[in-house]
TIBA-120609 format. One record per residue (C-alpha): residue number from 1; x, y, z. Coordinates in steps of 0.25 Angstrom, whole numbers, plus 5000, padded with zeros to 4 digits. Layout:
# TIBA-120609
  miro    c1    c2    c3
   NUM     X     Y     Z
...
# end
This chain:
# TIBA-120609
  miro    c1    c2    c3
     1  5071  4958  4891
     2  5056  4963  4896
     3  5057  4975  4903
     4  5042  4976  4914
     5  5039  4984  4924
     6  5029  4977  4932
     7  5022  4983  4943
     8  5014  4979  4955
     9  5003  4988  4963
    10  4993  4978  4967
    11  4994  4979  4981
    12  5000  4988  4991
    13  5015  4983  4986
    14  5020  4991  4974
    15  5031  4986  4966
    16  5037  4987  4952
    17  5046  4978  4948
    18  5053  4978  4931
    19  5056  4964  4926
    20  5066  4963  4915
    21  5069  4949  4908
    22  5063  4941  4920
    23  5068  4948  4931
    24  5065  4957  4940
    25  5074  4970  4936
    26  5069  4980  4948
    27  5059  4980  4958
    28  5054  4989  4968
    29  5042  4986  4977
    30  5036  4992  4990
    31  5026  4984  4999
    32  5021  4994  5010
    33  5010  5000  4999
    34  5001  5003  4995
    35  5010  5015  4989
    36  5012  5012  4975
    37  5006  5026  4971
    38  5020  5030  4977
    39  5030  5020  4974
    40  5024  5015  4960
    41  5031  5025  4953
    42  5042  5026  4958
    43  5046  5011  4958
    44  5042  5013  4942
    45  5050  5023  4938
    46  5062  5015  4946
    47  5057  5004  4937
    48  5059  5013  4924
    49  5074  5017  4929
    50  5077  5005  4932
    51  5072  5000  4917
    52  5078  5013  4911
    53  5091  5010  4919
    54  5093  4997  4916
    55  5091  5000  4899
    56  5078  4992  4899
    57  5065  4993  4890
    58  5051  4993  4896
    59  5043  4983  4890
    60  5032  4982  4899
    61  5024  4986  4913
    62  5018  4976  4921
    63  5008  4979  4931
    64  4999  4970  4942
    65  4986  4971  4939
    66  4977  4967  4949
    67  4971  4963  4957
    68  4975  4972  4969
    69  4973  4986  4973
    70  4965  4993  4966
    71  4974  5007  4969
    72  4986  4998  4967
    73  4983  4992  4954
    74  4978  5005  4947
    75  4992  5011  4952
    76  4998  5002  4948
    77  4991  4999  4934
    78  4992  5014  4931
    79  5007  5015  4933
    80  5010  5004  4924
    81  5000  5009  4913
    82  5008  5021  4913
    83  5021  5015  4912
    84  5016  5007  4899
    85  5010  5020  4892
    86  5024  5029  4895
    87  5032  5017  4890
    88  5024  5010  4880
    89  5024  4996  4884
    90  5013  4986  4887
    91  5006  4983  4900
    92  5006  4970  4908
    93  4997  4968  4918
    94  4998  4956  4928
    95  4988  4950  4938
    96  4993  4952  4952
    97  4988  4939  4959
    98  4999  4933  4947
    99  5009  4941  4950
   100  5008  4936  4965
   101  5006  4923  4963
   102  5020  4924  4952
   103  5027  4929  4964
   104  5026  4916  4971
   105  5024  4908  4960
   106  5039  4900  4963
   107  5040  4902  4978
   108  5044  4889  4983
   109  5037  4889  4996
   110  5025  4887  4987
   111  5020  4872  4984
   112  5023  4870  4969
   113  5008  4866  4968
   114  5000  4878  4975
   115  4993  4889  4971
   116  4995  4902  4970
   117  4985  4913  4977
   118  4988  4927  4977
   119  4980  4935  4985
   120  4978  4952  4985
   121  4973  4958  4997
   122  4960  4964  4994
   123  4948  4970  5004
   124  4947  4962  5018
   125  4947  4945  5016
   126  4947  4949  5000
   127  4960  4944  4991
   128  4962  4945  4977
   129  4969  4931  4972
   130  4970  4921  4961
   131  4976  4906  4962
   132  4988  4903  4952
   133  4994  4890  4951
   134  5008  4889  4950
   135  5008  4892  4935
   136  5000  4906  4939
   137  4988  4900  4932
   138  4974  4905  4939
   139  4970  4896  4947
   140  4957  4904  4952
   141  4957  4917  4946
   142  4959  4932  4952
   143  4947  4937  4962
   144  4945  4943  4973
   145  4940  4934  4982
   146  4936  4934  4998
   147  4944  4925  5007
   148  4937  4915  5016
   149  4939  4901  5021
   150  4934  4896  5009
   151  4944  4903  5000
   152  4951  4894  4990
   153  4947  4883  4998
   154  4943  4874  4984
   155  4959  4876  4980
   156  4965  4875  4992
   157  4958  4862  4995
   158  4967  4855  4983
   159  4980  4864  4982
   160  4987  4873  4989
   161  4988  4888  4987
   162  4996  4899  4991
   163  4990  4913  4995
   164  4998  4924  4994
   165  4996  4941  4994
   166  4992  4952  5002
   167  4978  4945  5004
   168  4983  4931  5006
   169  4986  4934  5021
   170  4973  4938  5025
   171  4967  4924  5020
   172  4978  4914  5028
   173  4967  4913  5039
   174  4956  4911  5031
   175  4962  4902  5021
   176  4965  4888  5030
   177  4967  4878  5020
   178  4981  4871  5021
   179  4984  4873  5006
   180  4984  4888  5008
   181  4997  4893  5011
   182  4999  4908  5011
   183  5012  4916  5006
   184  5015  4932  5013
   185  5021  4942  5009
   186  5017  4941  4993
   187  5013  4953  4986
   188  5013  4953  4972
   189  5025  4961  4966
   190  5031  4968  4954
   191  5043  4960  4952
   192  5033  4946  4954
   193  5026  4950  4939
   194  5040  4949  4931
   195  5035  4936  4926
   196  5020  4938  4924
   197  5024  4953  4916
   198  5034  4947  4908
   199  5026  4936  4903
   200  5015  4945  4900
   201  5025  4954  4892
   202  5029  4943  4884
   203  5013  4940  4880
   204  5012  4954  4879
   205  5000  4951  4889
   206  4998  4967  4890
   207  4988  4975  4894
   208  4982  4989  4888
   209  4987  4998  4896
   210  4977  5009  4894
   211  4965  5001  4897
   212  4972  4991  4907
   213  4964  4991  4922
   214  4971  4982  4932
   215  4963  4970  4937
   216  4955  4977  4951
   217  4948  4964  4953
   218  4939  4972  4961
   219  4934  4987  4961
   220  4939  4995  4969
   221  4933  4999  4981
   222  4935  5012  4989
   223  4934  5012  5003
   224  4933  5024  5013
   225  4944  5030  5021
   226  4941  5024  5035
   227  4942  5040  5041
   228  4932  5044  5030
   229  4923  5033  5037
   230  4926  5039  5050
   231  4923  5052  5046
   232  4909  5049  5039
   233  4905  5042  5053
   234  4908  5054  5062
   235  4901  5063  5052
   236  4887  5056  5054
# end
């Protein structure tokens, strides 16, 4: 009976979530982030009673490992790399856009026949996003790509696709064609990895945990406090 915790920083949602045998044992998530420098570890040491509590073995920690947020990710990357070092068992790392589109994959307002494009908010009409198909196969693989008019136009001219995410609904009025439909409220989730995490465990598809960097996609980019700004004018 695999034991996982699986955690999920990417965006401003933080969740933590422990599968056991297919299921989802406890879950605990908080969607009014970005506060997982607060809340991270408290949800896991819940997670650790509740696994201690309930006589169960750790046999794994899964993480979301990008894209997303660059603080997010290393947050929670660092969390989980801890937690695989103190309790000596392997690291599985999981791309986010897979776990969103697993967390739609059998929501039956969804066309048996459509694809699948999750989309990660990212700097003004920027998304990350990948399309799956139904079987979560890549259909075009993950990049961070600007959204204009013209966006997926070649796709959605023979099939139709779902968009989905925190940067899907900043592209339902760029994106016109009648093969787009768009999905709210979909944020990718700790309990939503059970089956990717626990098919990695069983092809011990596992990572080195000391050398292990999540997947940025881009490099991060400061920017300056807008009262710094402010500031720097008045002063000239």
């Amino acid at each position: 009976m695999p034991c996982i915790i699986n955690i999920e920083t990417s965006t401003k949602v933080c969740s933590v979530a422990v599968t056991c045998d297919g299921m989802v044992a406890f879950n605990r998530e908080h969607h009014e982030g970005p506060s997982h420098a607060s809340l991270l570890g408290g949800y896991v040491n819940e997670a650790l009673e509740f696994i201690k509590s309930s006589n169960l073995k750790l046999d794994a920690v899964a993480v979301s490992g990008g894209p997303g947020s660059y603080t997010g990710l290393r947050i929670g990357v660092s969390m989980a790399k801890g937690l695989c070092f103190g309790f000596n068992v392997p690291l599985i790392a999981l791309d986010t856009t897979e776990i969103m589109a697993c967390s739609v994959l059998f929501n039956p307002k969804i066309d048996e026949e459509a694809l699948l494009c999750p989309m990660i908010d990212a700097r003004r009409m920027e998304v990350y996003s990948a399309i799956y198909d139904r079987a979560l196969q890549q259909v075009l693989p993950v990049a961070a790509n600007i959204i204009d008019e013209n966006s997926f136009s070649e796709i959605l001219k023979e099939r139709k696709v779902v968009f989905f995410g925190d940067g899907a609904a900043k592209c339902k009025e760029v994106i016109k064609s009648d093969n787009a439909i768009f999905l709210s409220q979909v944020v990718p989730l700790a309990k939503a990895m059970l089956a990717l995490s626990e098919r990695a465990l069983r092809n011990q598809d596992f990572k080195d945990t000391a050398y292990y960097q999540p997947f940025y996609l881009k490099e991060f980019q400061a920017t300056t406090p807008k009262n710094k700004v402010l500031n720097n004018i008045s002063n000239k």
